[in-house]
N, C-alpha and C positions, 0 to 999 in steps of 0.2 A: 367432542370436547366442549366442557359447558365455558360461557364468560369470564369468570371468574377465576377460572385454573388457569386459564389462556392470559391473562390480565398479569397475575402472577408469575408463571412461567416468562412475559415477557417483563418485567419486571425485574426479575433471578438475570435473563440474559445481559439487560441494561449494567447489570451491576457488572455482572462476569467483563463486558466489552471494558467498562472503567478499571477496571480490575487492572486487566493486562495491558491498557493504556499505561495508566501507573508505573508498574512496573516496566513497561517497556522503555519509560522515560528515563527511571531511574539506571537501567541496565544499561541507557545508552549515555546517560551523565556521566557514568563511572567509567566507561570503555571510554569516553570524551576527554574524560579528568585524569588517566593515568599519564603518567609520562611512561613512554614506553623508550626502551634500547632497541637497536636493530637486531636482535634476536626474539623477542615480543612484539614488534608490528608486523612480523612475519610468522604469527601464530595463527596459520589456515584454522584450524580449529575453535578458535574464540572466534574469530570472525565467522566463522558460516554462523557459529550458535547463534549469533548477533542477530546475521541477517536471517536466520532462519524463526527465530522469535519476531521481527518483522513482518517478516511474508504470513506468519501462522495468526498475527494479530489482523492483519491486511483481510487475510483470508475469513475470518471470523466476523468481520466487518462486513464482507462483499457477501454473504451466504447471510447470515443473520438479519442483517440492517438493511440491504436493499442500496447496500454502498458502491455505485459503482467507480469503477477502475477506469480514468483516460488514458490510454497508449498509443504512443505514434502508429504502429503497424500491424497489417494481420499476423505476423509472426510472432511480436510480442502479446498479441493476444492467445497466441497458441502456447506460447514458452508457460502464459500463467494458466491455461488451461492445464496443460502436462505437471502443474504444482498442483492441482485439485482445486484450483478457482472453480465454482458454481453459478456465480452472480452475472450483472451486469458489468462487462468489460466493454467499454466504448472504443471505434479506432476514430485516430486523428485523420488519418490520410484516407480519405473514401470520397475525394472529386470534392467537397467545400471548403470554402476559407475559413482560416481559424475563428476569425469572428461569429461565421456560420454557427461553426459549433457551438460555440459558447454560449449562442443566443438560445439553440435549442437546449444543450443540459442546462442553462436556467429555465426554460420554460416547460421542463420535464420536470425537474429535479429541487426548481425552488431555492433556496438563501441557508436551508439549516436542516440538517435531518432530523426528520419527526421525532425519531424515537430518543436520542440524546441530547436535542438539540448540537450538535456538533460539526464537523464537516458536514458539506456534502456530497464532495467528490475527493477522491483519490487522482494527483496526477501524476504519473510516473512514466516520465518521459525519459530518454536515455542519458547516461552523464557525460558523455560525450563533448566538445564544443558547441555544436547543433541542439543536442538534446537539452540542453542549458540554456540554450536562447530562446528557444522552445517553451520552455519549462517557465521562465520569465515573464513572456508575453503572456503564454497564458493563463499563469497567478494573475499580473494586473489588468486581466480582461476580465475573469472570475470575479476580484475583490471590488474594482467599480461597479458590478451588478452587487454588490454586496453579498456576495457567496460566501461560506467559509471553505477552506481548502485545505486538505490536507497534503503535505510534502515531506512527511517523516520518515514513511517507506522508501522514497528515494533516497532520503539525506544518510539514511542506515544504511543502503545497498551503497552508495558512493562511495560511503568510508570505508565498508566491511571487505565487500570484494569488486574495489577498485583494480586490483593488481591482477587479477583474473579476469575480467573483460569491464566494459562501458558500455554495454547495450543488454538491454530489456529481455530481446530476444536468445540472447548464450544461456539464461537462466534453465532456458531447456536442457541444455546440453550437462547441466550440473543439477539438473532432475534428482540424479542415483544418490546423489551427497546432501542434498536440501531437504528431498521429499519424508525422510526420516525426522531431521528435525522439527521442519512444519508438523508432523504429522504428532508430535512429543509434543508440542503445547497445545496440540490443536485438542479439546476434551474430545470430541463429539467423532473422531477417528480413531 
């Protein structure tokens, strides 16, 4: 593959990742913006789609970009492998202090990803009480190194399929119901 095609191609993907940024934002303004009755918040179906254009944007990020994923546990690392994650899935709990970590994905990972200037990390820790306090410290442990951060795939999963579980890890168990959707935005499956 000579320079040049390579430059381009990676150039095509830049655009593709803003693409479904984009739209993912919008998708998620207007699912934000409806007033819904209690027979539309309890519409399992627009929700997976939600969080399923999520996971597939997420996904597209961690395989392309070199994005990686922070999760509290080997399980939620496993729940995003069993969705077709490829990339860098970092775990939280492996014997260091949050600090620890923080210190090394910035001195892995740097303040801004190369190719979009944009996040640099994904953290999707559980929505839990835990997973939230979690999730807090380690935005403003990230943002005083001046990281950017991203927290959208959680903010999607929270609302989408809060009623269905709060942890990272059950995402396996709804593999058979997600892995279809992810796999519908995903081009490249």
């Amino acid at each position: 593959m000579n320079l040049s095609f390579y430059i381009g191609w990676r150039a095509e993907r830049v655009k593709y990742v803003r693409l479904m940024d984009e739209l993912l934002k919008k998708i998620i303004g207007d699912f934000m913006r409806e007033k819904k009755s209690a027979k539309e918040s309890n519409n399992q179906n627009k929700r997976f789609q939600l969080a399923g254009l999520a996971l597939s944007e997420q996904r597209v990020r961690n395989r392309e970009m070199n994005f990686p994923i922070l999760v509290e546990g080997k399980r939620d690392k496993i729940a995003l492998e069993c969705l077709g994650f490829t990339g860098k899935i970092v775990v939280l709990n492996r014997g260091w202090t949050i600090d620890r970590v923080v210190t090394s994905l910035f001195e892995i990972y740097g303040r801004r990803n190369p190719f979009d200037s944009g996040p640099v990390i994904s953290v999707l820790m559980d929505w839990d009480r835990t997973g939230g306090r979690l999730q807090k410290k380690i935005v403003q442990l990230m943002e005083s190194f001046d990281m950017k951060v991203c927290q959208d795939t959680r903010n999607v999963l929270m609302k989408a399929i809060k009623p269905e579980t709060r942890v990272v890890e059950s995402l396996k168990g709804m593999s058979d119901k997600l892995l279809p959707i992810i796999d519908s935005y995903d081009y490249q499956n």
